[in-house]
C-alpha positions in Angstrom: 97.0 62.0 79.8 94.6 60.9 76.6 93.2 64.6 75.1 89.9 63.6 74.7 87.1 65.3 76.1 84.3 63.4 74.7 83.7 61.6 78.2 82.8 64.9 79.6 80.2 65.8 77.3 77.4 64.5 79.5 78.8 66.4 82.4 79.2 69.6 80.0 75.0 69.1 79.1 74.1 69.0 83.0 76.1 71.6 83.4 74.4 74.1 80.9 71.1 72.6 82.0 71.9 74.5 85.2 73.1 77.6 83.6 69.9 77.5 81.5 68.0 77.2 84.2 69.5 80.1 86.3 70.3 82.8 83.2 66.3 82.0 82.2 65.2 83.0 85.8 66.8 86.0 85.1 66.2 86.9 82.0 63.8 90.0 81.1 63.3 90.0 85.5 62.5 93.7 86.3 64.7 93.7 89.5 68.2 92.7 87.4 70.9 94.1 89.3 73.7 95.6 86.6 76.8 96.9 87.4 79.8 98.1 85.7 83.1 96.2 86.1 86.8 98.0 86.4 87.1 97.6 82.5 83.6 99.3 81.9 82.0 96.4 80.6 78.5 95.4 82.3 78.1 92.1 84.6 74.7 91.0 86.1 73.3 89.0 88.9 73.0 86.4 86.9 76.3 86.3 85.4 77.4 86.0 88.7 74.9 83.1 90.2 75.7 81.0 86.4 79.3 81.0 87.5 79.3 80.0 91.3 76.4 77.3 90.5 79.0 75.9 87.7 81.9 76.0 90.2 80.0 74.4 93.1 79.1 71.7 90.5 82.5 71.2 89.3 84.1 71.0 92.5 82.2 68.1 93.9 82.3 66.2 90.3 85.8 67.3 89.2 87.5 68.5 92.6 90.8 67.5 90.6 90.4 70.7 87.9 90.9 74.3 88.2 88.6 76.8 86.9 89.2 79.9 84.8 86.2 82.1 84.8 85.2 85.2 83.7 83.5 86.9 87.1 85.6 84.7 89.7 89.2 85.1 88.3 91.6 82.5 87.5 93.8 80.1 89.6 98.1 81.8 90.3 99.3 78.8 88.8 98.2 75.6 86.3 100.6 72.9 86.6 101.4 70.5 83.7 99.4 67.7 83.3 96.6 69.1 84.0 92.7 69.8 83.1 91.2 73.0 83.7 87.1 74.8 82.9 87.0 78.1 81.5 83.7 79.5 81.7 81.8 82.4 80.6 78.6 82.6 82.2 76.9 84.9 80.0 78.5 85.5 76.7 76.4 88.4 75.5 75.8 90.5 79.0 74.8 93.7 77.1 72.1 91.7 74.6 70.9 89.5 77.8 70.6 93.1 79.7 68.4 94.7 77.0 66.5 91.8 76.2 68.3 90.5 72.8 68.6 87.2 73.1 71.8 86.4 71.5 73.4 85.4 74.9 75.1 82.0 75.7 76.9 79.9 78.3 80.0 78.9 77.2 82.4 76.2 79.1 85.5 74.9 77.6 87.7 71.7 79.1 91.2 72.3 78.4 93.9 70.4 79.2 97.6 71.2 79.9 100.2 68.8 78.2 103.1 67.6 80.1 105.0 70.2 78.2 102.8 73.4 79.1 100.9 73.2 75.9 97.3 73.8 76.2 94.4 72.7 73.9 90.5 72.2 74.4 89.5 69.3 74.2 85.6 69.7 74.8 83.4 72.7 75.2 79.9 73.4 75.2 77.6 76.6 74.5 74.5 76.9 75.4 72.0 79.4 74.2 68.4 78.7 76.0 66.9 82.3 74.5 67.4 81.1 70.7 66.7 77.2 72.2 69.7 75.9 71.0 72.8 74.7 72.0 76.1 73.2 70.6 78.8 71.1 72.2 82.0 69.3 71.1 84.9 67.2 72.4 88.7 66.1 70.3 87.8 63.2 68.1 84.0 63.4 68.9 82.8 65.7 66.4 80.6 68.7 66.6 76.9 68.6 67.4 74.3 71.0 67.7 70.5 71.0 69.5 67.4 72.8 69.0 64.6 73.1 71.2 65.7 69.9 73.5 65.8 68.0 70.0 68.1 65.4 69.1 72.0 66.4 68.1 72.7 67.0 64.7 76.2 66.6 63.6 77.4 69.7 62.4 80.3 70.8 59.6 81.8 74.0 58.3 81.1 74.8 54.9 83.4 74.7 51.4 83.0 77.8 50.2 86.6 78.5 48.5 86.4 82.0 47.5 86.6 85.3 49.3 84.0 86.9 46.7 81.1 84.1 47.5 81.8 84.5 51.4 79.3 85.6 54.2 80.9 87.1 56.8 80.0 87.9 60.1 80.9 89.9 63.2 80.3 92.2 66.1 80.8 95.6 65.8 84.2 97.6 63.7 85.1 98.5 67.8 89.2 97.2 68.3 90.2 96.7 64.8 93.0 99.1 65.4 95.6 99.1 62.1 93.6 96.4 60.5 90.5 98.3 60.6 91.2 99.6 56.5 91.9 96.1 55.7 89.1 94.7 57.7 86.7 97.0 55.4 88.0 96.3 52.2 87.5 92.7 53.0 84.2 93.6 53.6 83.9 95.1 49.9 85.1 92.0 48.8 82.3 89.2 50.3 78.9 87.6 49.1 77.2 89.1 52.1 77.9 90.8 55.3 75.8 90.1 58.8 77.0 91.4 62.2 75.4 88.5 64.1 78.3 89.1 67.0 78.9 87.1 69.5 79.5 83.2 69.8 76.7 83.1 67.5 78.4 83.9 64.5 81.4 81.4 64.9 78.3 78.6 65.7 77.2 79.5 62.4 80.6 78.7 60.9 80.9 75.7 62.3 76.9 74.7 61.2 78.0 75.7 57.6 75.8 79.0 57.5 78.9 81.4 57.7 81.9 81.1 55.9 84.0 83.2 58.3 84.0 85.4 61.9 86.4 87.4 63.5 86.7 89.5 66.7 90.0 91.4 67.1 89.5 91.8 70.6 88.5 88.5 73.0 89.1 86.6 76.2 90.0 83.1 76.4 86.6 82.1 78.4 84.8 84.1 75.0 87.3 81.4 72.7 87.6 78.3 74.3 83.9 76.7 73.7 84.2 78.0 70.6 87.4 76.8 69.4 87.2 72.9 69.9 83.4 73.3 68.7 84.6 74.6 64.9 87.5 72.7 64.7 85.5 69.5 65.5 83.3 71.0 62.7 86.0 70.5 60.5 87.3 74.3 60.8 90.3 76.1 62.0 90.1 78.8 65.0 93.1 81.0 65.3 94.2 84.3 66.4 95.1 87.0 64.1 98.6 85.7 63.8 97.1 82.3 62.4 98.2 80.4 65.9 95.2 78.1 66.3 93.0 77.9 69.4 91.7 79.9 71.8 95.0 81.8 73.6 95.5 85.1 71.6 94.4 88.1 71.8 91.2 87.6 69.4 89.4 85.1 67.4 88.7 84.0 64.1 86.5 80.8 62.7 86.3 79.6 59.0 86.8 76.3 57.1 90.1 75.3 55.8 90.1 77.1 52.6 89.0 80.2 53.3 91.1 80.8 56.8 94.2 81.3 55.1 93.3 83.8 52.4 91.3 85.8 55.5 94.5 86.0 57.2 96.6 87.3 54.2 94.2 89.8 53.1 93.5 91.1 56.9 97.1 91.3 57.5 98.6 93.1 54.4 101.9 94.9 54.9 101.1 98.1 55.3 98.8 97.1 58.6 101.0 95.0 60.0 100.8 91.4 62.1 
């Protein structure tokens, strides 16, 4: 099977055309139905009718591919040799709920190699509340969209030192034992923003931030993400400096400054 996702990429648009559409509808509506999930987190109508209009979509125009999705669980088994969708429907439920509108769909295309190695090979996120959205595919590149604009390709910047970095993240929730380390970074940068959200690893791969990291994160929060820096010119790794979107959390910076995030976040006394 050829990795490349860039034939997808108009499917991926009509896709978040009808998530847009949908999570729009429902945004700022008085009657929003909210409930809390067995892991305490908050899910909305919305979240809900994004993700079943994305799977009814998907499994007339890829009945071939599973889907992995945040709301509507995963499939027992994904065999070799195979594609699958990851979706989030809302990334952002708690700003979307309150009205911030750093909130996003994000849908990744990963496929399985004949050897049980998984990789994204396209993903898409769009973000209709800031009118922007940003999409990628292996060996396609990385482009972003404002305001139904034409795409822009987009690239991470070359920023080389930890001292002239912007960093940005969510919140200092699940940093655990690198929590100290984590802050003394933070001592260390140009400036500090806690954007949160797939926003801030967007704003790697545009260039505008140097580096983002969230210690605690779910594949359908990564996949998007991960083929949209890398295309970028980026890396996106875990904590452990495995790249892509199958860990336990997530970080995005360009080439140069990735490695000396990783050394100074995991210092000995913290641990891997």
């Amino acid at each position: 099977m050829k990795s490349s996702g860039a034939g997808e990429i108009e499917l991926l648009k009509s896709l978040a055309n009808t998530a847009d559409e949908i999570s729009m509808a429902r945004y700022h509506a008085l009657d929003l139905k909210i409930e809390t999930k067995p892991d305490m987190t908050p899910v909305t109508d919305a979240d809900r009718s994004v993700e079943e209009a994305l799977r009814k979509i998907l499994s007339n125009e890829r009945p071939d591919y599973l889907i992995v999705g945040e709301e509507f669980g995963s499939p027992e088994k994904i065999s070799k040799g195979s594609r699958y969708f990851v979706i989030d429907p809302i990334d952002g439920t708690k700003n979307f709920l309150r009205g911030v509108p750093i909130w996003a769909t994000l849908i990744g295309l990963v496929e399985r190699d004949e050897s049980g190695v998984d990789r994204v090979i396209a993903g898409m996120v769009s973000a209709p509340a800031l009118f922007r959205r940003w999409y990628a595919a292996t060996g396609f590149g990385a482009f972003t969209e404002v305001n139904g604009g034409p795409a822009t390709q987009i690239s991470v910047s070359k920023v080389a030192a930890l001292s002239d970095a912007s960093i940005s993240f969510s919140d200092l929730a699940d940093w655990g034992d690198r929590k100290e380390s984590y802050l003394a970074i933070l001592d260390q940068v140009w400036r500090v923003r806690g954007i949160g959200d797939f926003w801030s690893h967007m704003l790697v791969a545009e260039g505008a931030v140097d580096i983002a990291a969230e210690p605690k994160l779910a594949l359908w929060d990564m996949a998007a993400l991960a083929v949209i820096v890398e295309e970028a010119g980026g890396i996106f790794s875990d904590f452990q400096g495995v790249s892509g979107p199958f860990g336990a959390g997530g970080i995005s910076s360009n080439r140069t400054l990735h490695p000396k995030f990783l050394a100074a976040i995991n210092t000995e006394k913290h641990g891997n």
